[in-house]
N, CA, C and O atoms as a Tinker XYZ file with bonds, in Angstrom:
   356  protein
     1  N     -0.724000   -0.652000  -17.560000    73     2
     2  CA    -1.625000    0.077000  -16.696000    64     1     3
     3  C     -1.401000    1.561000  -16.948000    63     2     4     5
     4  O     -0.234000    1.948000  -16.874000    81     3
     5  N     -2.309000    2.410000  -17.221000    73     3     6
     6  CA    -2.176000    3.579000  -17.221000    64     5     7
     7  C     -2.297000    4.882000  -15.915000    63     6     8     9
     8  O     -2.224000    4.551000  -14.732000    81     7
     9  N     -2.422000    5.846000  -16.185000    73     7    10
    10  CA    -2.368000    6.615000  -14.885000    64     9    11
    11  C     -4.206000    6.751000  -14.339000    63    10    12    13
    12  O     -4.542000    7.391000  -13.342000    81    11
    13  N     -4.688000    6.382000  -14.787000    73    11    14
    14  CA    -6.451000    6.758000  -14.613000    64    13    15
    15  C     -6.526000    4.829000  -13.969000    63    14    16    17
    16  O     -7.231000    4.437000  -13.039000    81    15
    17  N     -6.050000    4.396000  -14.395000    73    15    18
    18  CA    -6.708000    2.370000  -13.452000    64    17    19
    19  C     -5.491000    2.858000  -12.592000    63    18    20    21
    20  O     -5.957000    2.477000  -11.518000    81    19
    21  N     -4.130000    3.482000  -12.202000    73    19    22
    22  CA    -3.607000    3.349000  -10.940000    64    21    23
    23  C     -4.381000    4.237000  -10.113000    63    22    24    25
    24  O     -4.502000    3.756000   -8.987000    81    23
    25  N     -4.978000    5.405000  -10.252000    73    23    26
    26  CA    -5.380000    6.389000   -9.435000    64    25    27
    27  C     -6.847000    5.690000   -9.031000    63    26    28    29
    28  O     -7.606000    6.106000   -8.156000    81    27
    29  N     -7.020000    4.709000   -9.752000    73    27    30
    30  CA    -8.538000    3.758000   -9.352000    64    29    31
    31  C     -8.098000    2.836000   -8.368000    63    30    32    33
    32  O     -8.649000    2.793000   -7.268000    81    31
    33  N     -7.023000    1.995000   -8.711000    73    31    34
    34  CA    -6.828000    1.034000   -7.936000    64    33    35
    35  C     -5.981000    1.807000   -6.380000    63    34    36    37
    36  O     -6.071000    1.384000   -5.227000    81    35
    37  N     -5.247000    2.942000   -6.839000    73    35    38
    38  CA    -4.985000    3.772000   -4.930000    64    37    39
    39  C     -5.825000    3.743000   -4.296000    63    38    40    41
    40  O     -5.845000    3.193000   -3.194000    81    39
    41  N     -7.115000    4.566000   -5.038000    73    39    42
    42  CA    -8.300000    4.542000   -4.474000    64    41    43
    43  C     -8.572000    3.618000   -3.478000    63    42    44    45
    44  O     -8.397000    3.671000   -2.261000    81    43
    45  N     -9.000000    2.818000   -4.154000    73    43    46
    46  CA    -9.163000    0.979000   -3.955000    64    45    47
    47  C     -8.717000    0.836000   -2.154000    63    46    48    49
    48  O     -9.253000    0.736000   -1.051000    81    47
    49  N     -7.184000    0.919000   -2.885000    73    47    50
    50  CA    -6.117000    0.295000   -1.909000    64    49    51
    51  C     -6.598000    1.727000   -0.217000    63    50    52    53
    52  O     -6.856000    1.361000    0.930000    81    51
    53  N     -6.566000    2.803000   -0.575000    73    51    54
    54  CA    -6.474000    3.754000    0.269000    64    53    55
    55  C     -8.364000    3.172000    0.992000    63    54    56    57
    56  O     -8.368000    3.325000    2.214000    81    55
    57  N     -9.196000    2.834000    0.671000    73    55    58
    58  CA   -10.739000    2.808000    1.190000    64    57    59
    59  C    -10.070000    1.391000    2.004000    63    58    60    61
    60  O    -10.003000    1.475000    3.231000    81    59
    61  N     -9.763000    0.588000    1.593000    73    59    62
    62  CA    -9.573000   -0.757000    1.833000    64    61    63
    63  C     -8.623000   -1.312000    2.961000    63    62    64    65
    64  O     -8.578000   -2.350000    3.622000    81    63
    65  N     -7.854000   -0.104000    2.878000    73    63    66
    66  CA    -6.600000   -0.791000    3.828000    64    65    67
    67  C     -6.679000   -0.354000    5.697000    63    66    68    69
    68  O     -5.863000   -0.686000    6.557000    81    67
    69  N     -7.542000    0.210000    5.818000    73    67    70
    70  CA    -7.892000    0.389000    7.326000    64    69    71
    71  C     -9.161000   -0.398000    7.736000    63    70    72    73
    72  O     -9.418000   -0.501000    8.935000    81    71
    73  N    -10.160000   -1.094000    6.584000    73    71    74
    74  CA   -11.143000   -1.804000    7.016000    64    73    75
    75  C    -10.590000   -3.399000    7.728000    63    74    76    77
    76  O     -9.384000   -3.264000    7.932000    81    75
    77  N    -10.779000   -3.989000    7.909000    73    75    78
    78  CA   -10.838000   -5.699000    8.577000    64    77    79
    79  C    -11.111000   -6.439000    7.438000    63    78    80    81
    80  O    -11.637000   -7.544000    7.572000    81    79
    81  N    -10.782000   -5.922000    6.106000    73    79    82
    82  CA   -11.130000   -6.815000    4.692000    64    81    83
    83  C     -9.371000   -6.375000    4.188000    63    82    84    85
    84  O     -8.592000   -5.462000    4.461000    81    83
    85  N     -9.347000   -7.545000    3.367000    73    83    86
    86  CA    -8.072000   -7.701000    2.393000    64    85    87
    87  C     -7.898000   -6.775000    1.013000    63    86    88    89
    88  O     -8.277000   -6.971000   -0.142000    81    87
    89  N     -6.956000   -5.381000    1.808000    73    87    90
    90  CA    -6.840000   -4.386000    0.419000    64    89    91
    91  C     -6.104000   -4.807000   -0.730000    63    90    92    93
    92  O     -6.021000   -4.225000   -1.811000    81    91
    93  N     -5.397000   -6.255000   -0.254000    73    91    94
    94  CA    -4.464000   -7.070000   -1.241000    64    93    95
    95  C     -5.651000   -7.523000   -2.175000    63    94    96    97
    96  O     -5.515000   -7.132000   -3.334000    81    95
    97  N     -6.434000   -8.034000   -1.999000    73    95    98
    98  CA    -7.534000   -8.583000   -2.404000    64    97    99
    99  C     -8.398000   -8.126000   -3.249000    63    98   100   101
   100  O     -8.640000   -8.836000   -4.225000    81    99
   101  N     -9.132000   -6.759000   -3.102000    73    99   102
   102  CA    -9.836000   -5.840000   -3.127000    64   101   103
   103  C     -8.927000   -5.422000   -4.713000    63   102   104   105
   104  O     -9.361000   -5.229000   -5.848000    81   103
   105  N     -7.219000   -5.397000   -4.035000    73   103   106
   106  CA    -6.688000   -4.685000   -5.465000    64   105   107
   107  C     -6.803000   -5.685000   -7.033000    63   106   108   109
   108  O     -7.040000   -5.307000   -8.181000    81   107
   109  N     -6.466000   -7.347000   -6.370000    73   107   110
   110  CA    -6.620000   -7.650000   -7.382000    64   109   111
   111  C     -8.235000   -7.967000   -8.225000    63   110   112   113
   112  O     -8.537000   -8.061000   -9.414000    81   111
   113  N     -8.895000   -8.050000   -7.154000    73   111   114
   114  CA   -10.309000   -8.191000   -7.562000    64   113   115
   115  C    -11.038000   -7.065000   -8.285000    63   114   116   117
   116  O    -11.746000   -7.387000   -9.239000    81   115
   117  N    -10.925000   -5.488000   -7.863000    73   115   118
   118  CA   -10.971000   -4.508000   -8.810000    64   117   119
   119  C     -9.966000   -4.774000  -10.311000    63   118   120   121
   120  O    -10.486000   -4.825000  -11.426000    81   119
   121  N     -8.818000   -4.889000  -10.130000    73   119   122
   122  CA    -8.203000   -5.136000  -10.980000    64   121   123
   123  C     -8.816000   -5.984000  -12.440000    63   122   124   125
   124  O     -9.034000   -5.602000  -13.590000    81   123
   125  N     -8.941000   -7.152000  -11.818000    73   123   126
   126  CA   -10.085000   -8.336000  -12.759000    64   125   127
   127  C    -11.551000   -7.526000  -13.196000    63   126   128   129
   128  O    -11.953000   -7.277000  -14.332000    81   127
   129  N    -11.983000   -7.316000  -12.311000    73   127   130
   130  CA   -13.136000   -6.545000  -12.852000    64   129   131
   131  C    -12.933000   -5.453000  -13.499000    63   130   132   133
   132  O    -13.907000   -5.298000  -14.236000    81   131
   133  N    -12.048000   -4.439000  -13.652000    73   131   134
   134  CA   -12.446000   -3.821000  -14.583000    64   133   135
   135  C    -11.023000   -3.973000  -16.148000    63   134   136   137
   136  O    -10.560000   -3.343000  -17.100000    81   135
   137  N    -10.925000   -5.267000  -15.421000    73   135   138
   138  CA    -9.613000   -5.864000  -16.898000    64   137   139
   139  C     -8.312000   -4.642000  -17.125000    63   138   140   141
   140  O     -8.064000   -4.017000  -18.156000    81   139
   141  N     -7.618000   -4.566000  -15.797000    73   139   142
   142  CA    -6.559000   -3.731000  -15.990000    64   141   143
   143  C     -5.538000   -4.618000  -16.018000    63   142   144   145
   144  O     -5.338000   -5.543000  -15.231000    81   143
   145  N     -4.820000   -4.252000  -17.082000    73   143   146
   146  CA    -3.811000   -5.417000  -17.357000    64   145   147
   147  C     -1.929000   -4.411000  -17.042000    63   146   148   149
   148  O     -1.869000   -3.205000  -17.285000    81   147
   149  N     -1.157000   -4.883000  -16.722000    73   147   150
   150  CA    -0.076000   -4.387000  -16.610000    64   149   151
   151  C      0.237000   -4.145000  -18.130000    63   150   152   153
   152  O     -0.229000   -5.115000  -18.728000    81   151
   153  N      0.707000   -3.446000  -18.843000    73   151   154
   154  CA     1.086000   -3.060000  -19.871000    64   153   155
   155  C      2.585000   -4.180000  -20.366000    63   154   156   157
   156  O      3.433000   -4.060000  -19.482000    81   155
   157  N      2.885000   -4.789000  -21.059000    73   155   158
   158  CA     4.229000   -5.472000  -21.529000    64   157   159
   159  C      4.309000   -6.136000  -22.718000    63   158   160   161
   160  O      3.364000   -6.770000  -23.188000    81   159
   161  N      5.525000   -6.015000  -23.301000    73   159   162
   162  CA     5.890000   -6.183000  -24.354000    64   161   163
   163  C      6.008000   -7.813000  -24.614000    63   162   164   165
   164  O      5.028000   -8.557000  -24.635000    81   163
   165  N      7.509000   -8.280000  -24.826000    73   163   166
   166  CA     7.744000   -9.605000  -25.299000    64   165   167
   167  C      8.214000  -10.309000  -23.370000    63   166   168   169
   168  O      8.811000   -9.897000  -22.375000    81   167
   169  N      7.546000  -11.412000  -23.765000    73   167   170
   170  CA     7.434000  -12.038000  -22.328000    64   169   171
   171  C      6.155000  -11.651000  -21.523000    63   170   172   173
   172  O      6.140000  -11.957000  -20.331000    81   171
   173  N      5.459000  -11.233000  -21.872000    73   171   174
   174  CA     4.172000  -10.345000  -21.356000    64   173   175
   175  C      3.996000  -10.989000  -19.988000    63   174   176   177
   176  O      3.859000  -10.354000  -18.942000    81   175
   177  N      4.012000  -12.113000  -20.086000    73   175   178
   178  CA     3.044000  -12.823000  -18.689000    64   177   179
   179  C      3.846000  -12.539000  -17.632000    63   178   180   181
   180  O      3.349000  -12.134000  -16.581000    81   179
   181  N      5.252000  -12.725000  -17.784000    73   179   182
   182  CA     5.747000  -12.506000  -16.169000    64   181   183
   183  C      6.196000  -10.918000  -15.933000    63   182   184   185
   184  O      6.335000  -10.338000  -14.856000    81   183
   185  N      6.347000  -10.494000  -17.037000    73   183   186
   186  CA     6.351000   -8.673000  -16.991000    64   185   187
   187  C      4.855000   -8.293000  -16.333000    63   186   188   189
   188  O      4.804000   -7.668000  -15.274000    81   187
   189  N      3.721000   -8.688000  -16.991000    73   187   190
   190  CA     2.703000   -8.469000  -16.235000    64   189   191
   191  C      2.606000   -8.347000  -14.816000    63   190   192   193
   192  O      2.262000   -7.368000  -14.153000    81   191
   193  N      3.062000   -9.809000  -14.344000    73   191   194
   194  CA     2.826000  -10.224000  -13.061000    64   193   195
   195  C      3.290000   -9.681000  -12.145000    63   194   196   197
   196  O      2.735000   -9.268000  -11.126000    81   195
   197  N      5.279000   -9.615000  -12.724000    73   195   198
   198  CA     6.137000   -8.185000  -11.879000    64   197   199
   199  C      5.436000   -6.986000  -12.103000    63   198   200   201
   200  O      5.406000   -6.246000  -11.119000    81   199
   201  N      4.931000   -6.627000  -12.994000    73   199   202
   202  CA     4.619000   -5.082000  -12.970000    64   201   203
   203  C      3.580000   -4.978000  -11.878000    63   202   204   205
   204  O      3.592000   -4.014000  -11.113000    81   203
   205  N      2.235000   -6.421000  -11.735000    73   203   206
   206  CA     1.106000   -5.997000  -10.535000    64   205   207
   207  C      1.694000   -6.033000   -9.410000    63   206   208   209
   208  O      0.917000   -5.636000   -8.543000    81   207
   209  N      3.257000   -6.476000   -8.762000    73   207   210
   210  CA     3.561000   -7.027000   -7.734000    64   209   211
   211  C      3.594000   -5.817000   -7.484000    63   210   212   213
   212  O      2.884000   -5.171000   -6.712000    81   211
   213  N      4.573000   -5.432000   -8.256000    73   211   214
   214  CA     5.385000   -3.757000   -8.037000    64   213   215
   215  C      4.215000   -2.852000   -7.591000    63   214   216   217
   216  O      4.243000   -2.490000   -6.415000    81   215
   217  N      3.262000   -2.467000   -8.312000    73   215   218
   218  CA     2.407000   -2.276000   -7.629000    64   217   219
   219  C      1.872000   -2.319000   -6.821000    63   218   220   221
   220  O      1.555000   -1.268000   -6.264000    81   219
   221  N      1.661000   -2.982000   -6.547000    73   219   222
   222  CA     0.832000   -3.823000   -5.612000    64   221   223
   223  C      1.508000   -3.275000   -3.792000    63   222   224   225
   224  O      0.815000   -2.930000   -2.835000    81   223
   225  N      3.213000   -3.391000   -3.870000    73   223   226
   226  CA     4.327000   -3.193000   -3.101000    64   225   227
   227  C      4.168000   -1.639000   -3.014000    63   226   228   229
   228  O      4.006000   -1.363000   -1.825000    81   227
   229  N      4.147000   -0.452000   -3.826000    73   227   230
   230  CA     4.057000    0.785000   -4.007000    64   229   231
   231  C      3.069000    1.125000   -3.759000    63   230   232   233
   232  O      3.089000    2.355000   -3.784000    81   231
   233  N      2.112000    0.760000   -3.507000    73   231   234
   234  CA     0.745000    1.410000   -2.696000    64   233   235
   235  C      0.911000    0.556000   -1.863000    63   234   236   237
   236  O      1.676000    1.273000   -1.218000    81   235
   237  N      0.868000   -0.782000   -1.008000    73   235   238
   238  CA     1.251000   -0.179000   -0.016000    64   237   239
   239  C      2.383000   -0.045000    1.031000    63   238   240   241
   240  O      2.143000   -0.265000    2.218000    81   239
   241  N      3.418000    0.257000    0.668000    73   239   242
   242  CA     4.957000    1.277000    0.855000    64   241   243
   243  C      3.910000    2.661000    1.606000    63   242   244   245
   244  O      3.725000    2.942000    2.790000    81   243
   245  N      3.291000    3.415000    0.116000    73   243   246
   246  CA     2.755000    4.252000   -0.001000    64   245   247
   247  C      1.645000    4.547000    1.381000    63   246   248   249
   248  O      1.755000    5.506000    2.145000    81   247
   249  N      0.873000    3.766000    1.442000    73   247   250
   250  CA     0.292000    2.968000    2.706000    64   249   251
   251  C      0.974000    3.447000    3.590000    63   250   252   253
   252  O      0.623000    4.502000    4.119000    81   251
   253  N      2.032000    2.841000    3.941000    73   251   254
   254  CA     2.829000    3.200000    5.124000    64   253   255
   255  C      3.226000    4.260000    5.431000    63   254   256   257
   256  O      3.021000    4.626000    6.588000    81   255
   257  N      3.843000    5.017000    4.628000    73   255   258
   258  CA     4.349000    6.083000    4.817000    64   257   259
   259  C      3.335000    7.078000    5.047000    63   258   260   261
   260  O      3.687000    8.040000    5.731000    81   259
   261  N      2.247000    7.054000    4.655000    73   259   262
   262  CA     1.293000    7.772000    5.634000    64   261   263
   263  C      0.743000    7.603000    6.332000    63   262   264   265
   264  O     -0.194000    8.400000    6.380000    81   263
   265  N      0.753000    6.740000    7.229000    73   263   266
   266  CA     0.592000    6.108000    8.614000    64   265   267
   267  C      1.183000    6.880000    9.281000    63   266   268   269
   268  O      0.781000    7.653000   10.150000    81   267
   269  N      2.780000    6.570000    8.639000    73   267   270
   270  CA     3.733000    7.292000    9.825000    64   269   271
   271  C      3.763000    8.680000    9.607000    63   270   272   273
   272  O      4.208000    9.314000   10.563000    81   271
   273  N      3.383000    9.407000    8.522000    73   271   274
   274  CA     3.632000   11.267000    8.833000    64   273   275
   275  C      2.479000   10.915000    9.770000    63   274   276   277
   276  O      2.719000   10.888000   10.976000    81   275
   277  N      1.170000   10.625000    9.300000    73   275   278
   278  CA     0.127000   10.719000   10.470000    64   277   279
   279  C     -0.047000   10.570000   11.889000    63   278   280   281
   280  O     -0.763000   11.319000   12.555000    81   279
   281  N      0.659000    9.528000   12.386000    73   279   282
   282  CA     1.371000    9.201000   13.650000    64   281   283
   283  C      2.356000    9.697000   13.888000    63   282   284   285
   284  O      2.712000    9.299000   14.997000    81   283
   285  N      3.574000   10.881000   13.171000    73   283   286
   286  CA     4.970000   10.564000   13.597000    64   285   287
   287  C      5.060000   11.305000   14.864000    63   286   288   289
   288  O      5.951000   10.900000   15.610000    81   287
   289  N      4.232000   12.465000   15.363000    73   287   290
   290  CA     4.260000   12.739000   16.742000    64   289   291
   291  C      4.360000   11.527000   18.113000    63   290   292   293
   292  O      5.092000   11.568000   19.102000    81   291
   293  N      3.476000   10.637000   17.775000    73   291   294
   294  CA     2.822000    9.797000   18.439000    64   293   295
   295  C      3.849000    8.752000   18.393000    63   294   296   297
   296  O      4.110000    8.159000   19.439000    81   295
   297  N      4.560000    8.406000   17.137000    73   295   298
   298  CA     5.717000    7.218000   17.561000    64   297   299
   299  C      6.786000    7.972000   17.804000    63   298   300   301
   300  O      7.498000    7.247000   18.499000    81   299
   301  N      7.492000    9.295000   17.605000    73   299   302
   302  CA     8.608000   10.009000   18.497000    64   301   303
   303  C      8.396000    9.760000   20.046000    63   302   304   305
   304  O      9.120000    9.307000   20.932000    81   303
   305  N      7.055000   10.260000   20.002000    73   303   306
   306  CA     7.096000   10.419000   21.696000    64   305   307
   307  C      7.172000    8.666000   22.424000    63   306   308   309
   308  O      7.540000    8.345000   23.554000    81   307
   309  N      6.652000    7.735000   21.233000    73   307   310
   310  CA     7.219000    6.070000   22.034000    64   309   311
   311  C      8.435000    6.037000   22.035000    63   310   312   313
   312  O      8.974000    5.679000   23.083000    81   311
   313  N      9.212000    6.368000   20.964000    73   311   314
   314  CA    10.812000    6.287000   20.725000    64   313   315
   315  C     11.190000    6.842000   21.922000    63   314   316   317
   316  O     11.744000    6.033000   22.666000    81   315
   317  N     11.066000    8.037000   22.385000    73   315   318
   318  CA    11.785000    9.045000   23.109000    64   317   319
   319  C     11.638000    8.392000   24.769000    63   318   320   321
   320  O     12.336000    8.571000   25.767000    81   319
   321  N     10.173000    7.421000   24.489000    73   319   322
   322  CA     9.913000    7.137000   26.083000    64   321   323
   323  C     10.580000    5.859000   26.263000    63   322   324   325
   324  O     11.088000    5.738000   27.377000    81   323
   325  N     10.704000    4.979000   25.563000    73   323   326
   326  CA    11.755000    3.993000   25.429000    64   325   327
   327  C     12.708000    4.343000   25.908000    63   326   328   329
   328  O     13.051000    3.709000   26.906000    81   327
   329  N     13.609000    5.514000   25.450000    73   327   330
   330  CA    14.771000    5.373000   26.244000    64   329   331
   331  C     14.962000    5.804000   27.336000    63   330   332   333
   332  O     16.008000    5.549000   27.933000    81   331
   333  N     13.989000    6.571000   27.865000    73   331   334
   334  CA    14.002000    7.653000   29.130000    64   333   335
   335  C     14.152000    6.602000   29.856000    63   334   336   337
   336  O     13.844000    5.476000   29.464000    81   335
   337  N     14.881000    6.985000   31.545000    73   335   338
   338  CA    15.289000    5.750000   32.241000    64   337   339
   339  C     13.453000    6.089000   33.219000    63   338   340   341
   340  O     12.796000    7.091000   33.503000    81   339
   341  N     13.295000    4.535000   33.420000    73   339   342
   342  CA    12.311000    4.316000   34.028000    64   341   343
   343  C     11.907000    5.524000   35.610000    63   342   344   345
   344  O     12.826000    6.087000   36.205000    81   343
   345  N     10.611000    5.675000   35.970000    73   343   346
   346  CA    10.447000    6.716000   36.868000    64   345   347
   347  C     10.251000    5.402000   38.152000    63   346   348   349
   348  O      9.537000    4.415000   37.974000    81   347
   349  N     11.020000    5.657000   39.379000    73   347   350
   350  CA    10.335000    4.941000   40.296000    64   349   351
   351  C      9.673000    5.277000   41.367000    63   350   352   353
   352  O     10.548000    5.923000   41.943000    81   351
   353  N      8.349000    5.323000   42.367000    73   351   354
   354  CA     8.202000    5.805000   43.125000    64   353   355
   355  C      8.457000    6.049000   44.702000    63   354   356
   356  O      7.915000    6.994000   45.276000    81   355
């Protein structure tokens, strides 16, 4: 896979992964369609397969981690209210 089908398939993954459809899906189905193959030498098939997983895992890791800068105000202040002792009236 080169750097121009990963920056296609982020794409992909980044449109896909907040809709109610499968960005897992979406990745390998772009993938097939436009015949992006993991790049590998001797053993190809399961180097392939690890290389789409890995992928696959790294966007979305990638995914996540911008969830949370995007939220991290918003889950501090759950963290922080978690521990505060309860208010009673």
């Amino acid at each position: 896979m080169n750097l121009l089908e990963a920056i296609i398939l982020g794409i992909v993954q980044g449109f896909t992964e907040f809709l109610p459809i499968s960005s897992s899906g979406h990745l390998v189905l772009v993938g097939e369609l436009l015949g992006i193959e993991a790049e590998a030498g001797e053993g190809a098939d399961e180097d392939a397969k690890a290389a789409k997983i890995m992928f696959a895992v790294a966007v979305h890791v990638g995914t996540l981690l911008s969830v949370l800068v995007y939220f991290r105000q918003q889950i501090i202040e759950i963290i922080v209210g978690f521990f505060k002792s309860p208010v009673t009236p």
